[in-house]
C-alpha positions as CSV (number, residue, x, y, z in Angstrom):
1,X,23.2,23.6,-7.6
2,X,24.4,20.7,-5.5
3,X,27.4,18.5,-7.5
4,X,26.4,14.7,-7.4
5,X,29.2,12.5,-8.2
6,X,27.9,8.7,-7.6
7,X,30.0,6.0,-6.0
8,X,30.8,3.0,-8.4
9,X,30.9,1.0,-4.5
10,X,31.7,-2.5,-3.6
11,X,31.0,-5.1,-5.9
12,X,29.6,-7.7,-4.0
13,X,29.3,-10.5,-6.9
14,X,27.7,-10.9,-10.6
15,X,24.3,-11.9,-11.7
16,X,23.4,-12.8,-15.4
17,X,20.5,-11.5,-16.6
18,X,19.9,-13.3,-19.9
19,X,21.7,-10.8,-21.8
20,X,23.2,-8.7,-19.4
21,X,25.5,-9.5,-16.4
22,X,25.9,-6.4,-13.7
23,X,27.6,-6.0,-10.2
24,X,24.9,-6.1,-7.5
25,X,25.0,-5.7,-3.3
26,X,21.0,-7.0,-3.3
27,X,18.4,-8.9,-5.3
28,X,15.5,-6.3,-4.5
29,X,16.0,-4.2,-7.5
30,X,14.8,-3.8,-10.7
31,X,16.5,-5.4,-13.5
32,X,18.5,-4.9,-16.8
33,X,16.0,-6.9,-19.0
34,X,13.0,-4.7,-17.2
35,X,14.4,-1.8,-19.6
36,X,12.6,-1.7,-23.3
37,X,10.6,0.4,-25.2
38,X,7.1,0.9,-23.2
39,X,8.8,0.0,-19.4
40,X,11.1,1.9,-17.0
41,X,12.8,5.1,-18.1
42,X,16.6,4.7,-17.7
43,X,17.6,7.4,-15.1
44,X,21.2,8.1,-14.4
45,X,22.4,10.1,-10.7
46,X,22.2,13.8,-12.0
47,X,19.4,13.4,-15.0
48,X,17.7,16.3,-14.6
49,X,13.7,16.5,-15.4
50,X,10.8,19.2,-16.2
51,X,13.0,21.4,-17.8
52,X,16.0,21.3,-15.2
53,X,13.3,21.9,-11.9
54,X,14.4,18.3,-10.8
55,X,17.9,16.8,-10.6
56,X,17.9,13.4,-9.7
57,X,20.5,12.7,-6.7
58,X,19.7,9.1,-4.9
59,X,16.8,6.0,-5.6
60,X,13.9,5.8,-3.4
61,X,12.0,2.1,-5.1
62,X,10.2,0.7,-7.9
63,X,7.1,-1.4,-8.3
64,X,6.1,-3.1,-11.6
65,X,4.8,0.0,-12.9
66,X,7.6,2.4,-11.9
67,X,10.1,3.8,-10.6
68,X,10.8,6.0,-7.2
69,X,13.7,8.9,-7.2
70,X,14.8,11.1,-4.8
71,X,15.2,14.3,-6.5
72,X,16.2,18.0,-5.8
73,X,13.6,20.3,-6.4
74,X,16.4,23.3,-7.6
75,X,12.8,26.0,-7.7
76,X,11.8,25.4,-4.0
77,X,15.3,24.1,-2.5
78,X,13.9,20.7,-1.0
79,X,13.7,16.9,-1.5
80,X,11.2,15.6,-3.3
81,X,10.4,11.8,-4.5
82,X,9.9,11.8,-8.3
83,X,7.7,8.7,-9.4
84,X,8.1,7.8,-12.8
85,X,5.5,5.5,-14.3
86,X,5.6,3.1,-17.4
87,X,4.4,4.8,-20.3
88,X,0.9,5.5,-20.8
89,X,0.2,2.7,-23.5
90,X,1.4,-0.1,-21.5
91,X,-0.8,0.9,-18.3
92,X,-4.0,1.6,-20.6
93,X,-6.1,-1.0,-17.8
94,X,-8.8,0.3,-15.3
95,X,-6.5,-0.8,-12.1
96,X,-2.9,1.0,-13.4
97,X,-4.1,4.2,-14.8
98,X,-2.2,6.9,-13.3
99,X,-3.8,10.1,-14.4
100,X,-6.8,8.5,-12.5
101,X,-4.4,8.0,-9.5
102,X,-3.1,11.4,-9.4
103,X,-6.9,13.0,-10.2
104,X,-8.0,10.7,-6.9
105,X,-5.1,12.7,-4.8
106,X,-6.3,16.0,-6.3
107,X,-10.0,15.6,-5.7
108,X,-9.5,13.7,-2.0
109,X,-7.4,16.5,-1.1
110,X,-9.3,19.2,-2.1
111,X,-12.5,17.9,-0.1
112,X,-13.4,20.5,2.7
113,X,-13.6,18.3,6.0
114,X,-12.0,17.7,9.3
115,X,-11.2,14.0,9.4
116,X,-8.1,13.6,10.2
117,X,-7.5,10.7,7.4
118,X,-7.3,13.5,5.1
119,X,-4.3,14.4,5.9
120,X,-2.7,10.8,5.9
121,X,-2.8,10.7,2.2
122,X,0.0,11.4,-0.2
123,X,0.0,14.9,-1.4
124,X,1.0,15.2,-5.3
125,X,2.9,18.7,-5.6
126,X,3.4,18.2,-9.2
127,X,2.7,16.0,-12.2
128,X,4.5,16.2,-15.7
129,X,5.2,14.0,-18.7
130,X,8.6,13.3,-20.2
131,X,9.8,11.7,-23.5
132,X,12.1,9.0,-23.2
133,X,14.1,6.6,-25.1
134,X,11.4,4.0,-23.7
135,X,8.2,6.3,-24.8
136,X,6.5,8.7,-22.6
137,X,6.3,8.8,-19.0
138,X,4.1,10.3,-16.4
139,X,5.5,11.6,-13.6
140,X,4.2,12.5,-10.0
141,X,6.1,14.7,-7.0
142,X,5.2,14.3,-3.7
143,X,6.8,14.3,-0.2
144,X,9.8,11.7,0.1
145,X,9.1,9.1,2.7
146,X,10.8,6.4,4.2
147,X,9.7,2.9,3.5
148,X,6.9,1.4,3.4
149,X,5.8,-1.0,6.7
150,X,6.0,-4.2,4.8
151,X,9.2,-3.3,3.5
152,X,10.5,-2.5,7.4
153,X,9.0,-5.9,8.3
154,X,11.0,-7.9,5.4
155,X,14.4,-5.5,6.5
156,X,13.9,-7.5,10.0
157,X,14.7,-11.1,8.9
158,X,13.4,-12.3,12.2
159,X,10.0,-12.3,13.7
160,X,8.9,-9.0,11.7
161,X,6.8,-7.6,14.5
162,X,6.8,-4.1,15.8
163,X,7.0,-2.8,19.1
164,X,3.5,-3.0,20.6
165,X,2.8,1.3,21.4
166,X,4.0,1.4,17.8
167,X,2.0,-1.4,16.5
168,X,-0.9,0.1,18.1
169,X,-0.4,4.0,16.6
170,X,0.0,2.7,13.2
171,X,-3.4,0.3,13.2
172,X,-5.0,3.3,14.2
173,X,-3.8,5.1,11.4
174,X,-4.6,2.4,9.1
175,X,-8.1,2.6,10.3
176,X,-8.6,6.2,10.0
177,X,-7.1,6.4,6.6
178,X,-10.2,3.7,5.5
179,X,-12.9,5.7,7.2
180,X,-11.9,8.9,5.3
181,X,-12.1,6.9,1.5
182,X,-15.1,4.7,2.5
183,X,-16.7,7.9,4.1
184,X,-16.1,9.6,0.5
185,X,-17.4,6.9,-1.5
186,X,-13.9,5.4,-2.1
187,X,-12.3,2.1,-2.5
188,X,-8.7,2.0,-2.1
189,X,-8.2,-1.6,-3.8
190,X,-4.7,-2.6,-2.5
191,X,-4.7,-1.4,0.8
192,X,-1.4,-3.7,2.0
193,X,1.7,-2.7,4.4
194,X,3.1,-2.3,1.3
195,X,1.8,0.5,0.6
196,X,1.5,2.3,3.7
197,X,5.2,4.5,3.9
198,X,6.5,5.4,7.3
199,X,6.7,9.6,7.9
200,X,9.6,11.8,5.5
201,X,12.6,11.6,7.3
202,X,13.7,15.1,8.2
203,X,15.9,16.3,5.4
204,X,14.7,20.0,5.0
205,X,18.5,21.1,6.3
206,X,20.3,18.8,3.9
207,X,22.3,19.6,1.1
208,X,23.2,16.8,-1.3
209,X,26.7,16.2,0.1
210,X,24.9,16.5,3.5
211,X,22.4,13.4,2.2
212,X,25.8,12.0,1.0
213,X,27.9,12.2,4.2
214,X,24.1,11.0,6.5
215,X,22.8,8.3,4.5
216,X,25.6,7.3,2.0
217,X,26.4,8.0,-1.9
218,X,24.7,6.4,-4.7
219,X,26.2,3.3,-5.7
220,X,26.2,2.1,-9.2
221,X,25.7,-1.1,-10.2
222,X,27.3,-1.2,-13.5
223,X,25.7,-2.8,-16.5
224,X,27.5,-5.2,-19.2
225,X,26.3,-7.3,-21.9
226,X,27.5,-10.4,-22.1
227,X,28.3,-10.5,-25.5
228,X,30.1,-7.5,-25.4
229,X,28.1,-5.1,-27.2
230,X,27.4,-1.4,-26.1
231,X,24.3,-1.2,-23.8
232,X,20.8,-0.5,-25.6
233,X,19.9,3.7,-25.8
234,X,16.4,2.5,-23.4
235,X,19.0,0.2,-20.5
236,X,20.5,2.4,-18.0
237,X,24.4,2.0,-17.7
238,X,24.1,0.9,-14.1
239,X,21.0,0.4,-11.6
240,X,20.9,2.2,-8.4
241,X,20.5,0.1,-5.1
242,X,17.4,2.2,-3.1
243,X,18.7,4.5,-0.3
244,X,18.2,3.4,3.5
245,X,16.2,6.1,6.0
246,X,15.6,3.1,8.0
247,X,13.8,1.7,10.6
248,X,13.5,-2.0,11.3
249,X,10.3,-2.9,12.4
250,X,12.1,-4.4,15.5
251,X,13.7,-1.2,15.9
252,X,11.5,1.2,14.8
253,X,10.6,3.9,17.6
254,X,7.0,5.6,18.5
255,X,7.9,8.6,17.1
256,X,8.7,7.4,13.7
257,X,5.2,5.3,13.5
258,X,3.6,7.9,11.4
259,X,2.5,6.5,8.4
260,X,1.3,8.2,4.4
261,X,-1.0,6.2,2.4
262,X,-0.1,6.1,-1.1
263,X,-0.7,4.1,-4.4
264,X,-4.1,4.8,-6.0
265,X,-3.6,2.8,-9.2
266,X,-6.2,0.2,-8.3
267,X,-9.1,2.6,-6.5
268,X,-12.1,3.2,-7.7
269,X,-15.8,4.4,-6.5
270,X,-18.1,1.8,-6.5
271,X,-20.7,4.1,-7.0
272,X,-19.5,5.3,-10.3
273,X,-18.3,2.1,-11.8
274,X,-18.8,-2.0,-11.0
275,X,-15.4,-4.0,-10.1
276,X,-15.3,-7.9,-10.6
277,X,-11.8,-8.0,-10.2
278,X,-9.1,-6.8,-7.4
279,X,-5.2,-6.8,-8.3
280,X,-4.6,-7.1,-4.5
281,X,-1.4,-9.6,-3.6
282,X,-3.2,-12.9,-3.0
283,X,-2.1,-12.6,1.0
284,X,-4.4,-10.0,1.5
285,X,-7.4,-9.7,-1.3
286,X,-10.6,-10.4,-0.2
287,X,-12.2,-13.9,-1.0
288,X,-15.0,-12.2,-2.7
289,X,-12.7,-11.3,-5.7
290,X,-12.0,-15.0,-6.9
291,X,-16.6,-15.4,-7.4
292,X,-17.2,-11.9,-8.3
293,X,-17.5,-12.4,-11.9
294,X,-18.9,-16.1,-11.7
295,X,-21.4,-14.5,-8.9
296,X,-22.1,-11.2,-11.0
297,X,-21.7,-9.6,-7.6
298,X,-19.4,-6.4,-7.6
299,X,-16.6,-5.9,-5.3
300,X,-17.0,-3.3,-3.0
301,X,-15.8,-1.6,0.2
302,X,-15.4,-4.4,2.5
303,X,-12.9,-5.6,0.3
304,X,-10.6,-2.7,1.7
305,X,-11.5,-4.4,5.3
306,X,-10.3,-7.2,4.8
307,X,-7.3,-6.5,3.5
308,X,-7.0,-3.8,6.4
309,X,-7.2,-6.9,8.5
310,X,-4.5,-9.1,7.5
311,X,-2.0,-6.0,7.5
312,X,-3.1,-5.1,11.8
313,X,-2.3,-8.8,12.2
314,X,0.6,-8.5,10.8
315,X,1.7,-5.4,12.3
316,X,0.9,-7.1,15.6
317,X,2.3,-10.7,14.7
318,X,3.8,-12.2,11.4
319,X,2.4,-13.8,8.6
320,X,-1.6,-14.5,9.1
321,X,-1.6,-16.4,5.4
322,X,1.4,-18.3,4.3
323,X,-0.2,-20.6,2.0
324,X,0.9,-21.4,-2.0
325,X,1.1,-18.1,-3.9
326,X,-1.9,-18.4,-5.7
327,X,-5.7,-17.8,-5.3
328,X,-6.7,-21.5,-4.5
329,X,-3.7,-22.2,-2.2
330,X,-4.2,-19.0,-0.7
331,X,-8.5,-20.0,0.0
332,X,-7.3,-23.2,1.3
333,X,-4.6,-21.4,3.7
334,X,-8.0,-19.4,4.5
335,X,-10.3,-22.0,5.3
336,X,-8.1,-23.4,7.7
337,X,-7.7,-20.3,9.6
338,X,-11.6,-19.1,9.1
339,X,-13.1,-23.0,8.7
340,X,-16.1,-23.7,6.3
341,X,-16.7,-20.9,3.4
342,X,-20.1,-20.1,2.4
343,X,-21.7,-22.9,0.7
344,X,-22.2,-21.1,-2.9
345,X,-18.4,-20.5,-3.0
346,X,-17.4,-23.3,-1.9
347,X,-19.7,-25.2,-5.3
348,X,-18.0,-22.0,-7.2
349,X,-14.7,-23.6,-6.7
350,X,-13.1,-25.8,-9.4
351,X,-10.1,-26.4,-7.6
352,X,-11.1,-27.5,-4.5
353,X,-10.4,-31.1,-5.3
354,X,-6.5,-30.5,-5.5
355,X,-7.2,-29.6,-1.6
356,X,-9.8,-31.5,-0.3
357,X,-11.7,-34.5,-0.7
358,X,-14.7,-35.1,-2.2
359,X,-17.5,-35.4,-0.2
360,X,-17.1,-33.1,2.9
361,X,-18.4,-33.7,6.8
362,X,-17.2,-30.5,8.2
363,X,-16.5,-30.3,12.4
364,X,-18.9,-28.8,14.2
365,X,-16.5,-25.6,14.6
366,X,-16.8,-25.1,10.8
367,X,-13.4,-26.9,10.5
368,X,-12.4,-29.5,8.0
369,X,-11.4,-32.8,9.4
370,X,-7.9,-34.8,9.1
371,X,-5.7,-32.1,8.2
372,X,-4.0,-29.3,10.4
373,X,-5.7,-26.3,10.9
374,X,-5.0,-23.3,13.1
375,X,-8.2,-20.9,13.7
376,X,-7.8,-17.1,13.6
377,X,-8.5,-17.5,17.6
378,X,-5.4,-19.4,18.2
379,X,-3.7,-16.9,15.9
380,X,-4.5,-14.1,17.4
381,X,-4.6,-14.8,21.2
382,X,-1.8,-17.4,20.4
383,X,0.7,-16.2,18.3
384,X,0.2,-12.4,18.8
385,X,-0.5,-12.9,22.2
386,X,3.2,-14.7,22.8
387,X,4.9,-12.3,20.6
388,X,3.8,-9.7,23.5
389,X,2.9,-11.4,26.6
390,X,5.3,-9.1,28.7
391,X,3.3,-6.1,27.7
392,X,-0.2,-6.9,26.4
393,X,-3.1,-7.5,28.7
394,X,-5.6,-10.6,28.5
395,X,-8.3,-7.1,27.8
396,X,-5.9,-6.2,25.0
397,X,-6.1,-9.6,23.4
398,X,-9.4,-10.1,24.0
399,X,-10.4,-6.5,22.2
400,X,-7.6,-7.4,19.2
401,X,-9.1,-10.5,18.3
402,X,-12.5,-9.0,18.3
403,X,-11.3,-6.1,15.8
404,X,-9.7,-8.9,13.8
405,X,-12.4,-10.9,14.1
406,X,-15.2,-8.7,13.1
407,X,-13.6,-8.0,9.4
408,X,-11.9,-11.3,8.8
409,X,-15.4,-12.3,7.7
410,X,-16.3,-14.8,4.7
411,X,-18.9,-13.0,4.0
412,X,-18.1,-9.1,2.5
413,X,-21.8,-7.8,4.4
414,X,-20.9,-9.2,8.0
415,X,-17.6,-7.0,8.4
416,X,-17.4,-3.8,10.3
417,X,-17.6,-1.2,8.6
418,X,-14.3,1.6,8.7
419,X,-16.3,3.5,10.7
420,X,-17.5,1.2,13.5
421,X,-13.5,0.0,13.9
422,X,-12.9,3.9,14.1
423,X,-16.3,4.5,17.0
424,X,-15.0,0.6,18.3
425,X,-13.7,-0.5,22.0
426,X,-10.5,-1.2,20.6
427,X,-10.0,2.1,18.9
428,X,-11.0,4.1,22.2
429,X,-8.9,1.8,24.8
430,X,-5.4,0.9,22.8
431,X,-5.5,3.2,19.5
432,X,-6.2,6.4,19.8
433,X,-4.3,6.9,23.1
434,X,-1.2,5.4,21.4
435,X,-1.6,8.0,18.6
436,X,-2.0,10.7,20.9
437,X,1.5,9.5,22.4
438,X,3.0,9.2,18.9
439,X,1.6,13.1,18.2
440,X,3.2,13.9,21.6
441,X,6.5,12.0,21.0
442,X,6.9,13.8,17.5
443,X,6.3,17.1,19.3
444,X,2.9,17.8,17.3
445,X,0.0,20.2,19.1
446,X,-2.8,17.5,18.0
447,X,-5.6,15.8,20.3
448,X,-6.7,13.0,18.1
449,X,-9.7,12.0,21.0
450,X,-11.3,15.3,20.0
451,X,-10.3,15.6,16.1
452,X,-11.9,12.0,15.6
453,X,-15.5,12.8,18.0
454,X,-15.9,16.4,16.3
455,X,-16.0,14.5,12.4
456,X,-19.2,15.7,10.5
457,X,-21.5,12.4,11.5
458,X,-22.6,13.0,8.4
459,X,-19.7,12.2,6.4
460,X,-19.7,8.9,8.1
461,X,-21.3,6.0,6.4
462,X,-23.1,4.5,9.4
463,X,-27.2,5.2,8.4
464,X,-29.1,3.4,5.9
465,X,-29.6,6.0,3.3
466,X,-32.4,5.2,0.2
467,X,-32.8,1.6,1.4
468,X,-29.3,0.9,1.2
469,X,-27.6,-1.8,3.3
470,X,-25.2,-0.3,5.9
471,X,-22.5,-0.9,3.3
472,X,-24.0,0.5,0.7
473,X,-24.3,4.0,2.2
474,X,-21.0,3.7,2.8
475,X,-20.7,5.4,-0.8
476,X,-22.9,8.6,0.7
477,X,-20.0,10.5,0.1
478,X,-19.9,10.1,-3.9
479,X,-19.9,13.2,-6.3
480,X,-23.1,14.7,-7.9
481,X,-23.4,13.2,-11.4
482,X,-22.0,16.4,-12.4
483,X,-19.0,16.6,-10.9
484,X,-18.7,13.1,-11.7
485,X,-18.7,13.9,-15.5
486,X,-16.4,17.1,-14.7
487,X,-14.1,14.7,-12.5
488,X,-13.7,12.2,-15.5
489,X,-13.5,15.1,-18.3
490,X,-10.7,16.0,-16.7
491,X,-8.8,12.5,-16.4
492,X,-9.1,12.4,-19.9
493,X,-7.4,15.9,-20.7
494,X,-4.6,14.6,-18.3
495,X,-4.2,11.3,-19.8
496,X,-4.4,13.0,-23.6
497,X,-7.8,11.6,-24.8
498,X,-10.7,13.7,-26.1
499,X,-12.7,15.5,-23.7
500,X,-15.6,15.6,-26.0
């Protein structure tokens, strides 16, 4: 077994944290006060878990329902990320139950097909509960990866954007990935960059002083009460800043565009259950979600679109919405990108009066007069267009902004479907040739032209099926009521509840 001994590093300056003040290079990390009974488990470099298998040797993340660790898998001899979730009672609500998440992985993975979207999702390789001083915790193993794309975007502190064969490689994953759930009757529910992860670096040579001497030691930021007293049995003595496998998106290089969907806390199958309400960052969930429960209309797959939307324009350019940070500034950031919403909405909205004025004459372009507004044209041919003028064609721009245009709809029924973006112009003329060069680069035997034509039509929600809108087949993929019951039987042995 590999000795880890941490490095205390370079103290950079002090942050109080009402009760706690701790030496810290960043502001990205969890913090002291995050640590109670029913949050984060306190993990220290060399904690070993699932009776000594793993051994905990650098920090991979953490979201607000866990934490991300590299750790050594000591049985197999490999690197492995180790997510550790919140404890079960704090997580009891439909969108953050992870023995549903890692059931999802299980059941998506086990489906016999040939889409290639299967294998873009995260594998789970193992799944355990622990006790700890904070309650108990389940865990999930799965390949470690790199960062996620909206991470590499934020690491730029500049424009964000990504070079343009890479750009195009990675929307083309983005849209496969989509047309494998939707195709299986599955709705991902936050598809964002953030939680799209760039390919496992390649550490299967590595020893831990070999991780040590490529990518740097741990460092400790050490943890200190301000009044003095010892440090609670449930706060960790010091937090770990996350590792750095890199890229940049300015920096980032064809080879390295391949991308892992992960984070199934918030999916669902419409088929088996209604939605009325998404949990989606406010940038990038689907206007739908703020009338859902005042319409009595479930959310459903074009909800994923949407959000698949905002993330390609973002690859390509920057921010598409900047508005306030919450729902309404975030509609009226959207009407003046998209102009006039649909009229029942727009009556639905209570806060519209904080934005606009009364009695509305909207331009004939759908905009709203007397106030600055940029349409999704101008942001697309404009801004994305600038950002690569050197190297994008006028054809390019012109089959971008219809992609983007055709699921940036108001209303959830007029988007494309995953499954017309995958068949679409752009897909043919700029994606999947710059996946085939990413394949190439990365020195894999695949021909993604002839993987994506040979999928089972059949799996592909593209025919109305029962009288079913185009989007409602889109769920033709859903289990048998049997295996439906079987499927949730067994989430509830996993999560400890009765099966009966």
């Amino acid at each position: 077994m590999d000795t880890i001994t941490p490095d205390e590093g370079t103290v950079t300056y002090m942050v109080d944290v009402d009760d706690y003040t701790f030496h810290w290079e960043t502001e990205e990390e969890e913090r002291p006060q995050h640590y109670f009974p029913g949050s984060y488990h306190p993990v220290e470099i060399g904690d070993q878990f699932s009776n000594g298998r793993y051994t905990i040797v650098h920090k991979l993340g953490h979201g607000g329902y866990s934490t991300v660790w590299l750790a050594r898998d000591e049985k197999h001899g490999q690197f492995v990320a180790l997510k550790i979730m919140v404890p079960e009672q704090q997580s009891q609500s439909e969108a953050h139950n992870y023995g549903i998440e890692i059931e999802f992985l299980r059941e998506l993975h086990q489906i016999p097909t040939n889409h290639p979207g299967k294998l873009m999702l995260m594998s789970c390789l193992d799944s355990f509960s622990h006790d700890g001083s904070n309650g108990s915790h389940l865990c999930f193993v799965s390949l470690p990866h790199r960062m996620s794309i909206g991470q590499s975007r934020h690491e730029s502190h500049g424009t964000g954007t990504f070079k343009l064969q890479a750009a195009r490689a990675m929307a083309a994953q983005m849209i496969i990935m989509l047309s494998f759930l939707h195709s299986n009757g599955v709705v991902h529910g936050d598809f964002t960059p953030n939680n799209v992860l760039l390919a496992p670096p390649d550490l299967s040579h590595l020893s831990t002083e070999d991780l040590y001497h490529k990518y740097g030691e741990p460092i400790k930021a050490m943890t200190e009460r301000r009044d003095g007293k010892p440090i609670p049995a449930g706060v960790p003595p010091y937090i770990v800043p996350e590792i750095w496998f890199g890229d940049r998106s300015t920096e980032l290089e064809l080879q390295n565009a391949k991308l892992t969907l992960t984070d199934f806390g918030e999916a669902w199958k419409p088929a088996l259950r209604s939605r009325y309400q998404l949990n989606t960052p406010d940038n990038y969930r689907a206007p739908e979600a703020n009338f859902a429960e005042k319409e009595n209309v479930p959310i459903g797959f074009p909800s994923d679109i949407w959000s698949l939307g905002v993330g390609i324009f973002e690859i390509f350019g920057n921010h598409l919405f900047e508005g306030s940070p919450d729902p309404d500034g975030m509609l009226e950031d959207m009407i003046n990108t998209l102009g006039k919403p649909p009229q029942r909405w727009w009556d639905l909205w209570e806060a519209k009066d904080e934005f606009f004025r009364g009695d509305v004459e909207w331009d004939e372009d759908g905009t709203y007069p007397y106030r600055e507004h940029i349409l999704l044209e101008e942001r697309v041919c404009g801004w994305i267009g600038d950002a690569h003028r050197d190297e994008m064609t006028n054809e390019e721009i012109e089959d971008l902004y219809s992609l983007i245009k055709g699921v940036l709809c108001w209303e959830p029924d007029d988007r494309l479907t995953a499954d017309e973006l995958l068949r679409g112009g752009w897909m043919k003329r700029w994606g999947l040739p710059a996946l085939q060069a990413m394949y190439e680069a990365r020195g894999e035997s695949r021909n993604i032209m002839s993987e994506i034509d040979s999928i089972d039509r059949m799996e592909l929600a593209t025919a109305e099926k029962g009288g079913s809108t185009r989007w409602q087949a889109a769920a033709s993929g859903v289990t048998m009521p049997e295996f439906a019951a079987a499927w949730w039987m067994k989430v509830r042995g996993l999560l400890g509840f009765p099966r009966a």
